[in-house]
N, C-alpha and C positions, 0 to 999 in steps of 0.2 A: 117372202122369199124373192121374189122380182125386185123389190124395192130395192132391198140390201144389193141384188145382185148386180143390178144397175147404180150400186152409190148410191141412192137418193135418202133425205130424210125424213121422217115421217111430215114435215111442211114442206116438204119440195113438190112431196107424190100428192098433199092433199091441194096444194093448190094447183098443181098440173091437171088434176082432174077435177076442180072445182070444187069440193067437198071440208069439210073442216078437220080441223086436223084429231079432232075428238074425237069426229066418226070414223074417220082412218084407224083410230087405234082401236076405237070397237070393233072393226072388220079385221086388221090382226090380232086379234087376243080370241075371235071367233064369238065376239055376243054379239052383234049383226049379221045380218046376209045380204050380201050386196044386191039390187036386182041388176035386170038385165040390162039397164040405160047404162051403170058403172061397169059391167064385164066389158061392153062395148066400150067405152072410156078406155081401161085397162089394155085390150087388144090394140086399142089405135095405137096409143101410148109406146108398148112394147111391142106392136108390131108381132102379135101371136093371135091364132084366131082363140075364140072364146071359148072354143072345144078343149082345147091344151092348158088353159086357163083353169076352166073346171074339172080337166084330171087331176093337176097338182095339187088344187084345192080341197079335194078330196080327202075325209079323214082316216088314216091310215088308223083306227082303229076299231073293232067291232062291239061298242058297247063298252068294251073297259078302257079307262084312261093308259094311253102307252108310255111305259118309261122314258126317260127324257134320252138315253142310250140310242133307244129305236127313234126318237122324231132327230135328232143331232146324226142319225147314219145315213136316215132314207132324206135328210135337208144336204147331206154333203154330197151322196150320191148324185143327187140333183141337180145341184150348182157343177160338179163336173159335169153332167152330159150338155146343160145349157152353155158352159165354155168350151165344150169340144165343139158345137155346134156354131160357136160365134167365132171359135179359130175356122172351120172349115168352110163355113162364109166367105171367112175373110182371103183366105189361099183361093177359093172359087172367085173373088170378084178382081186378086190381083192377077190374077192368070186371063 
Protein backbone atom coordinates (compact mmCIF):
# COMPACT_ATOMS: atom_id res chain seq x y z
CA UNK A 1 0.00 0.00 0.00
CA UNK A 2 2.96 2.58 0.52
CA UNK A 3 4.43 1.57 -2.62
CA UNK A 4 1.39 2.30 -4.80
CA UNK A 5 0.78 5.21 -2.64
CA UNK A 6 3.91 6.82 -3.31
CA UNK A 7 4.05 5.70 -7.32
CA UNK A 8 6.76 3.44 -6.90
CA UNK A 9 7.21 0.10 -8.66
CA UNK A 10 7.74 -2.97 -7.37
CA UNK A 11 11.90 -2.22 -8.85
CA UNK A 12 11.92 1.27 -7.64
CA UNK A 13 10.87 0.06 -3.80
CA UNK A 14 13.32 -2.97 -4.19
CA UNK A 15 16.18 -1.27 -5.10
CA UNK A 16 15.45 1.82 -2.84
CA UNK A 17 15.73 -0.62 -0.11
CA UNK A 18 18.27 -2.70 -1.46
CA UNK A 19 16.46 -6.11 -1.75
CA UNK A 20 15.42 -7.82 -5.12
CA UNK A 21 12.65 -7.36 -6.61
CA UNK A 22 11.44 -11.13 -6.03
CA UNK A 23 11.57 -10.72 -2.33
CA UNK A 24 9.57 -7.55 -2.61
CA UNK A 25 6.80 -9.47 -4.15
CA UNK A 26 7.06 -12.17 -1.55
CA UNK A 27 6.60 -9.60 1.12
CA UNK A 28 3.46 -8.28 -0.89
CA UNK A 29 1.68 -11.22 -1.64
CA UNK A 30 2.46 -11.88 2.23
CA UNK A 31 4.87 -15.39 1.90
CA UNK A 32 7.67 -13.49 3.63
CA UNK A 33 8.06 -11.50 6.75
CA UNK A 34 10.15 -8.77 6.68
CA UNK A 35 12.56 -8.36 9.74
CA UNK A 36 13.26 -5.55 11.62
CA UNK A 37 16.59 -4.36 9.41
CA UNK A 38 13.66 -3.90 6.29
CA UNK A 39 10.76 -2.16 8.61
CA UNK A 40 13.60 0.25 9.46
CA UNK A 41 14.58 0.58 5.70
CA UNK A 42 10.73 1.20 4.94
CA UNK A 43 10.32 3.86 7.93
CA UNK A 44 13.45 5.93 6.59
CA UNK A 45 12.24 5.59 3.20
CA UNK A 46 8.51 6.77 4.03
CA UNK A 47 9.35 8.76 6.71
CA UNK A 48 6.84 6.67 9.19
CA UNK A 49 7.95 5.17 12.31
CA UNK A 50 7.87 1.31 12.26
CA UNK A 51 4.94 1.39 14.82
CA UNK A 52 2.47 2.70 11.89
CA UNK A 53 4.15 0.38 9.53
CA UNK A 54 3.11 -2.72 11.58
CA UNK A 55 -0.54 -1.35 12.23
CA UNK A 56 -1.13 -1.34 8.48
CA UNK A 57 0.48 -4.43 7.98
CA UNK A 58 -1.51 -6.01 10.08
CA UNK A 59 -4.06 -8.75 8.79
CA UNK A 60 -7.42 -7.62 8.85
CA UNK A 61 -8.61 -10.95 9.09
CA UNK A 62 -9.13 -13.53 12.05
CA UNK A 63 -8.41 -16.81 10.59
CA UNK A 64 -10.66 -16.76 7.63
CA UNK A 65 -9.57 -15.33 4.26
CA UNK A 66 -11.47 -11.69 3.91
CA UNK A 67 -13.26 -10.98 0.78
CA UNK A 68 -11.58 -8.95 -1.72
CA UNK A 69 -14.83 -6.13 -1.04
CA UNK A 70 -13.47 -5.92 2.77
CA UNK A 71 -9.31 -5.76 1.73
CA UNK A 72 -10.45 -2.94 -1.51
CA UNK A 73 -12.55 -0.73 1.40
CA UNK A 74 -10.25 -1.01 4.51
CA UNK A 75 -7.02 -0.28 1.42
CA UNK A 76 -9.18 2.85 0.28
CA UNK A 77 -10.05 4.00 3.57
CA UNK A 78 -6.39 3.97 4.09
CA UNK A 79 -4.88 5.65 1.14
CA UNK A 80 -7.55 8.61 2.23
CA UNK A 81 -6.36 9.29 5.63
CA UNK A 82 -2.66 8.94 4.44
CA UNK A 83 -3.57 11.93 1.78
CA UNK A 84 -5.58 13.89 4.17
CA UNK A 85 -2.40 13.63 6.26
CA UNK A 86 0.03 14.55 3.29
CA UNK A 87 -2.56 17.51 2.42
CA UNK A 88 -2.45 18.82 6.08
CA UNK A 89 1.46 18.71 5.95
CA UNK A 90 1.48 20.34 3.31
CA UNK A 91 -1.13 23.58 4.40
CA UNK A 92 1.04 23.15 7.87
CA UNK A 93 4.51 23.61 6.13
CA UNK A 94 3.03 26.49 3.67
CA UNK A 95 1.73 28.38 6.41
Amino acid sequence: MLRTYHQFTQVELAKRLGISNSYLSELEKGDKTPGLDLLEKYSELFKMPVSSILLFSENIDDGRKPGTKLRVAAADKILRLLEWLEERDSLERAA
